[in-house]
C-alpha positions in Angstrom: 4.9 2.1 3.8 6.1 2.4 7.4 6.7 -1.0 9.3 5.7 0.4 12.7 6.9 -3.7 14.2 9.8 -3.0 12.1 10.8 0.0 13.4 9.4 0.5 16.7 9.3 -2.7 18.1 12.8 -3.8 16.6 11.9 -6.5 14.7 14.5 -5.3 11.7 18.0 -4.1 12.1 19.8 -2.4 9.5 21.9 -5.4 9.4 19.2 -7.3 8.2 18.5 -5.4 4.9 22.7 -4.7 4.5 22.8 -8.8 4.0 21.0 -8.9 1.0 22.9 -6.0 -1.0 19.2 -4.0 -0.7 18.8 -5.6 -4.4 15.4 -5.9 -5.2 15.3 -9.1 -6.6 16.9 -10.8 -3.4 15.1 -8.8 -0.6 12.2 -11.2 1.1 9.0 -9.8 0.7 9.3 -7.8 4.4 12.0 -5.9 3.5 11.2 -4.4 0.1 10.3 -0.9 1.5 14.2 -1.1 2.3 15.3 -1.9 -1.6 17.8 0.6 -2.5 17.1 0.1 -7.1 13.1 0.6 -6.0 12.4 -1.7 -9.2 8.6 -0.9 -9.0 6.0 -3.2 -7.1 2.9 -2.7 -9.5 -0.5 -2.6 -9.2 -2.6 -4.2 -11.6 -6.6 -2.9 -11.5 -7.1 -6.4 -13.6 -10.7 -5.4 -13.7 -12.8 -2.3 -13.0 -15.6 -4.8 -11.8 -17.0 -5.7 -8.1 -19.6 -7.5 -6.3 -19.8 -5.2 -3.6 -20.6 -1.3 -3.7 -18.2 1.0 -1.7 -18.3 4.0 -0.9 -14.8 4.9 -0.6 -14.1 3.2 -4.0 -10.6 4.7 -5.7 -11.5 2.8 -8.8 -15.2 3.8 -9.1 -15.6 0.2 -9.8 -18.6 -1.6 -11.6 -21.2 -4.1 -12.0 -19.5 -7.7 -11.9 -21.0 -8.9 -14.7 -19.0 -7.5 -18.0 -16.1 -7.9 -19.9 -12.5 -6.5 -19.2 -10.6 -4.6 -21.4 -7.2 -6.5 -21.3 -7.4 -10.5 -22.3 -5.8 -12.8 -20.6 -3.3 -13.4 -23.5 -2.5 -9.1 -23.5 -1.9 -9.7 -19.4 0.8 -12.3 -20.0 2.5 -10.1 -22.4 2.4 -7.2 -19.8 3.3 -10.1 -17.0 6.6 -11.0 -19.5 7.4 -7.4 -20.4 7.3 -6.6 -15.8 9.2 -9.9 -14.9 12.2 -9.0 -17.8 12.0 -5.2 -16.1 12.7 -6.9 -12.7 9.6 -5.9 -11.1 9.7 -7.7 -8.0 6.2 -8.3 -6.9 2.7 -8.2 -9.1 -0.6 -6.7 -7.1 -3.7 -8.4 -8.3 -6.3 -5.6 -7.3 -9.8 -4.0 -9.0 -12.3 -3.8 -8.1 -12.6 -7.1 -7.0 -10.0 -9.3 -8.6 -11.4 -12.5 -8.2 -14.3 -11.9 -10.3 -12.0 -12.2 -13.1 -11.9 -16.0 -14.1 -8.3 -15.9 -15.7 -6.9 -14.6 -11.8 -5.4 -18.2 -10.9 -4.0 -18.6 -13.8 -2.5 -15.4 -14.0 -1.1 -15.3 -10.7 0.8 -18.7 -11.6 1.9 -17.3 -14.6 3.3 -14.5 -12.9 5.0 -17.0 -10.5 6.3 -18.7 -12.9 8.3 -16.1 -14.4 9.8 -15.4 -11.6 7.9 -12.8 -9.4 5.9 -12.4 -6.4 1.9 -12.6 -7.2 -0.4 -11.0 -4.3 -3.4 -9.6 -4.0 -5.5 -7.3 -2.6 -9.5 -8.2 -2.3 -12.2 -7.5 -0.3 -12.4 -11.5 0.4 -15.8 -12.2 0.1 -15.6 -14.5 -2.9 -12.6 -16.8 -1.1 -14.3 -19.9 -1.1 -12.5 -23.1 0.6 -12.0 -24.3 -2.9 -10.7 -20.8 -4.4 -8.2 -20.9 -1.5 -6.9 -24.3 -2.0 -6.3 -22.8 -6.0 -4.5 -20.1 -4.7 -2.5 -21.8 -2.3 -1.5 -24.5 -5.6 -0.4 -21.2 -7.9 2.1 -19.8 -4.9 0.6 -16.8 -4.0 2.7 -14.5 -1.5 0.1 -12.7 0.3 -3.4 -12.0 0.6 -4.4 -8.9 1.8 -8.0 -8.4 2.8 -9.8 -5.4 3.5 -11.8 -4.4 6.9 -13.3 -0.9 7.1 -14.1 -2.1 11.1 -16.2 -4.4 12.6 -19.3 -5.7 11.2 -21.8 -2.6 11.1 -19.4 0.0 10.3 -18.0 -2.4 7.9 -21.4 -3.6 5.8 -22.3 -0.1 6.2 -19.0 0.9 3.8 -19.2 -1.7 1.9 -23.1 -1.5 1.0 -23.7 -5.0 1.2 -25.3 -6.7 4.4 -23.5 -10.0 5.1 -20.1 -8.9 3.5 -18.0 -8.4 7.1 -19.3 -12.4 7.8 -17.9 -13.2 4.5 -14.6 -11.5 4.6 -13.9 -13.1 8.0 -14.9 -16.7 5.9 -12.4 -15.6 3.3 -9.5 -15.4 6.1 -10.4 -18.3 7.6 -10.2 -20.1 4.5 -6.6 -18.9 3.6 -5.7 -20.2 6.8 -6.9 -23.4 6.3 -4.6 -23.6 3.0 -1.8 -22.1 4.7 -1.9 -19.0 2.9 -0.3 -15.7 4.5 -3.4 -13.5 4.8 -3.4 -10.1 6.3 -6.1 -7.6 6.7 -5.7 -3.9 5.0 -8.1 -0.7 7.0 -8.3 2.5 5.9 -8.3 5.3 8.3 -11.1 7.6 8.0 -13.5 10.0 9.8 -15.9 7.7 10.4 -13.5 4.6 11.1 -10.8 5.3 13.3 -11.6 5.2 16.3 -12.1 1.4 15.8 -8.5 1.0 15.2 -9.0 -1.6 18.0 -11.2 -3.7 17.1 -9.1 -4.6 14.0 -5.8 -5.6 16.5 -8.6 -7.4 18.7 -9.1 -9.4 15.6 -5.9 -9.8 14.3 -5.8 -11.5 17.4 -8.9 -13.4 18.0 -8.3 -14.5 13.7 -4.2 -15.0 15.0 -3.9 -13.1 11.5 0.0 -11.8 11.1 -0.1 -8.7 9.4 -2.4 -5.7 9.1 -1.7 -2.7 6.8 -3.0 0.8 8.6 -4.0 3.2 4.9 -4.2 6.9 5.4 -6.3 8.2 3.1 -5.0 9.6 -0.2 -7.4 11.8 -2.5 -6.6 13.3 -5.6 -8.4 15.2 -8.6 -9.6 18.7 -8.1 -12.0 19.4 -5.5 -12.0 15.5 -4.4 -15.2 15.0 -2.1 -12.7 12.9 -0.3 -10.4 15.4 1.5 -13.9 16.2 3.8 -13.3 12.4 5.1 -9.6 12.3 6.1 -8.4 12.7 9.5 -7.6 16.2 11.0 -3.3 16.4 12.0 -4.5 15.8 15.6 -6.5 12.4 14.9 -3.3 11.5 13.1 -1.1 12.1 15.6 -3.5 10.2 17.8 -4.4 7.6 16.2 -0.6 6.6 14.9 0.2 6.6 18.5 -2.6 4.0 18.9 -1.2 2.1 16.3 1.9 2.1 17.6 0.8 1.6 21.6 -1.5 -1.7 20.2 1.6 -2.8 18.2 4.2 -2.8 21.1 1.4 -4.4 23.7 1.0 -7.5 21.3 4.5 -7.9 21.2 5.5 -7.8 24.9 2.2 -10.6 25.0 3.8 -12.6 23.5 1.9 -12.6 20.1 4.2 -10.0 17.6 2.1 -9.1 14.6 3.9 -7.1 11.7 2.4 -4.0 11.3 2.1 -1.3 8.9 1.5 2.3 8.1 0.8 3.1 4.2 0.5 6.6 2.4 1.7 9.0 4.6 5.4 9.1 5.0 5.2 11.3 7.9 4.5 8.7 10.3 8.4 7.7 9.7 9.9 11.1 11.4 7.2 10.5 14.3 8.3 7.3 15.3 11.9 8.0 15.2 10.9 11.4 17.4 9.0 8.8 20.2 12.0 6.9 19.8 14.4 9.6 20.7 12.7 10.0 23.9 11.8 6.2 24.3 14.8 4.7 23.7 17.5 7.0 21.7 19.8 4.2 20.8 17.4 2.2 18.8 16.4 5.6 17.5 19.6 5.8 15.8 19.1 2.7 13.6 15.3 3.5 13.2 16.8 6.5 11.9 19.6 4.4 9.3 16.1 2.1 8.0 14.1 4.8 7.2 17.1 6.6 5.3 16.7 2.9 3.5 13.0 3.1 2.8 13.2 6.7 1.4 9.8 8.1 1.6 6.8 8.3 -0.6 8.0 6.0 -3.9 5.1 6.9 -6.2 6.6 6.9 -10.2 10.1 4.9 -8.8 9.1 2.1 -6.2 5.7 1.5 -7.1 3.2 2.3 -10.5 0.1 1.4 -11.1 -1.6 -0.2 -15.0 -5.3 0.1 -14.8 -8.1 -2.0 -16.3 -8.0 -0.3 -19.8 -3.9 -0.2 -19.8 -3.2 3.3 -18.6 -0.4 3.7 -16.6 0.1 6.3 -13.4 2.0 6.9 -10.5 0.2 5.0 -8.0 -3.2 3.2 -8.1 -4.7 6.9 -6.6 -3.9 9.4 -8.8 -5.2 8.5 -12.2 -5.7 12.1 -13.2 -2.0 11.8 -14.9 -1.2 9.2 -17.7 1.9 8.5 -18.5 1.3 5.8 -21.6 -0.5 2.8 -22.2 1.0 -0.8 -21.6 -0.9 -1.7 -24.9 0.6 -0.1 -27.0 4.3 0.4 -25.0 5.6 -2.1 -22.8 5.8 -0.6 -19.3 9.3 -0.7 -18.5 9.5 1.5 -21.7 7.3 4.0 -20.5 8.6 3.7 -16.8 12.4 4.4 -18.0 11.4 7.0 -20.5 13.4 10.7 -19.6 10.7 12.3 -22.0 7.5 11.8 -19.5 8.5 15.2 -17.4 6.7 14.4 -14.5 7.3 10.9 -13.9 11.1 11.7 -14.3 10.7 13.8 -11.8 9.2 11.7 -9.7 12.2 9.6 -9.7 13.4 12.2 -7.3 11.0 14.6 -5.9 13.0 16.5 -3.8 14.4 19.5 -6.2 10.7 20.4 -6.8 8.4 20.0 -3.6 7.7 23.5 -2.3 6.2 25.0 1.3 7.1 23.4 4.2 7.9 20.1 2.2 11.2 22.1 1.2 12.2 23.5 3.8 11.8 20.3 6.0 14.7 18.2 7.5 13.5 14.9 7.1 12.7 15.3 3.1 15.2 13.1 2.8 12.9 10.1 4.7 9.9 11.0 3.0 11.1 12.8 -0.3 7.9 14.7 0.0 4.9 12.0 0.9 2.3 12.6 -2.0 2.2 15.0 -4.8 -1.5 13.6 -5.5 -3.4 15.3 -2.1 -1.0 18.1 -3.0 -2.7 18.4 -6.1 -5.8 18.1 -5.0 -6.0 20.8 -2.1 -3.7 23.4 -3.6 -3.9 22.7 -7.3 0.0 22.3 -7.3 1.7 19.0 -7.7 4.3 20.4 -6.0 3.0 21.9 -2.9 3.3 20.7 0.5 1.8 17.6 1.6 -2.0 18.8 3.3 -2.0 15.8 4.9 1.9 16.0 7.3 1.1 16.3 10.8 4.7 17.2 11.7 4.5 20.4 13.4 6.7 23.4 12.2 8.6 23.0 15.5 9.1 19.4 14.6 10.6 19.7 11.2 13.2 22.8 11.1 16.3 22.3 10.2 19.2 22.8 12.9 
């Protein structure tokens, strides 16, 4: 991820992540993308069930009503095995997490031994009393998702009523104190309402919004139709970053975020070189810090049935399954040739990936689109925006 406040607006200093050794396990939750052991942030798809019915769903979820294929007992085992690894933060995700009954508990359990709990939900099942319980257990973050405002949102989310009841759900977090921040997904069909989600950030005083670009992967993947051309990108990051720095001279900073595509970290350090070229020199030092795309090192995904990948997108690889190996097992093992490569990318990413001078900022962005559009995990990103001019090499 990208921290377009961070970096743009100056809201860290290199300084700031230098204080805490960039350890992992000391780093508050704003500067993880800075960590220099990338101990893995995972995602937990606790449940391949939903009440809604999306139809830009990565996890081809289900109907709620059903059973899940990891008990709650098996989840505190996998919890135990992540905490021991030094995992710093757990991501509660689905489907729709909160249709699993056990989620309190095992976000508390999670706290309890020692690690962030969050989670990512489409906040329609956040009652007043569901917040209160997951304000008790400790939880670090709520992130809830808004494909834009209420038609465009009901309309991707198939259910008529749901964009009311998200807004409910972040009202009700707030009312608990619980830090709650809204997660969009650029599209085709979305972007240009970019800002209507900072006019409710600000109308909902919300503190955080996460910007997705989209990631597809599997052969032929109907979704690389739906992603942005380089020129809406370019467009619509400069929006992001125009509606980030016009909050913050208001008066009302919100932290902002870019997830998924790596590229976005060159292009703000090129605006700042013309903006203002001495911040550009320590926007430059952070994202040396962040280090790109951290797929199979800085973040991994377990699925519903165990299975663990990369990322919580590209589930066409499988690297083992967390029961029958513990995790940090499989995440440490040298035998699994391409998640020991993805440790560090950069000896294998072809085209323009290889030849680029800021590889070592994005180590690559993601093999998973590269897969899907070339058939080649190690092709060139289809989805940088960087133009050629942009990214050769003195």
């Amino acid at each position: 991820m990208i921290g377009i406040s961070k970096l743009y607006c100056g809201a860290v200093e290199p300084s700031d992540v230098l204080r805490y050794g960039r350890d992992s396990a000391k780093l508050p939750s704003h500067l993880l993308q800075f960590s220099e052991d990338k101990k893995p942030v995972v995602v937990w798809n606790m449940t391949r069930r939903c009440n809604l019915k999306c139809v830009h769903c990565y996890a081809q979820a289900v109907d709620p009503e059903g059973k899940d294929e990891i008990s709650t007992s098996q989840a505190k085992t996998i919890i135990d095995d992540l905490a021991q690894f030094g995992a710093p933060v757990m991501l509660f995700s689905g489907g729709e997490p909160l249709v699993r009954k056990d989620l309190v508990e095992l976000a508390h359990y999670t706290v309890g031994k020692g690690m962030r709990a969050v989670i990512s939900t489409n906040g329609t099942l956040i009652t007043k009393d569901k917040a209160k319980e997951l304000k008790e257990v400790g939880l670090s973050y709520v992130g809830i998702s808004l494909d834009g405002g209420e038609e465009t949102h009901d309309k991707f989310r198939g259910v008529k009523g749901s964009f009311k009841k998200a807004l409910q759900g972040v009202e009700n977090c707030k009312a608990e104190g619980l830090k709650v921040g809204l997660r969009f997904t650029l599209n085709k069909h979305n972007w240009k309402e970019v800002p209507t989600i900072f006019k409710l950030l600000k109308e909902l005083e919300v503190p955080r919004a996460c910007f997705y670009h989209l990631v597809y992967s599997g052969r032929g993947s109907e979704m690389i139709k739906e992603d942005l051309s380089h020129a809406e990108t370019r467009q619509v990051v400069d929006l992001i970053m125009d509606e980030t720095r016009a909050m913050a001279d208001a008066g009302t900073p919100k932290e902002i975020l870019t997830v998924d595509n790596h590229a976005d970290g060159p292009y703000v350090y090129l605006r700042m070189l013309k903006e203002d070229p001495e911040r550009a020199k320590e926007v430059l030092k952070l994202l040396q810090y962040n280090e790109g795309n951290s797929s199979g090192r800085g973040i991994g995904c377990i699925s519903w049935d165990g299975q663990v990948h990369a990322d919580q997108f590209w589930r066409n690889h499988t690297f083992g399954n967390v029961l029958e190996r513990p995790f940090s097992e499989i995440w440490t093992d040298p035998k699994i040739e391409l998640l020991h490569k993805l440790k560090d990318k950069k000896p294998y990413v072809g085209g323009r990936c290889a030849e680029c001078r800021y590889l070592n900022i994005c180590a690559g962005n993601f093999r998973a689109r590269a897969e899907a559009v070339y058939d080649d995990i190690w092709a060139q990103d289809p989805a940088c925006y960087l133009t050629d001019e942009e990214i050769k090499k003195d």
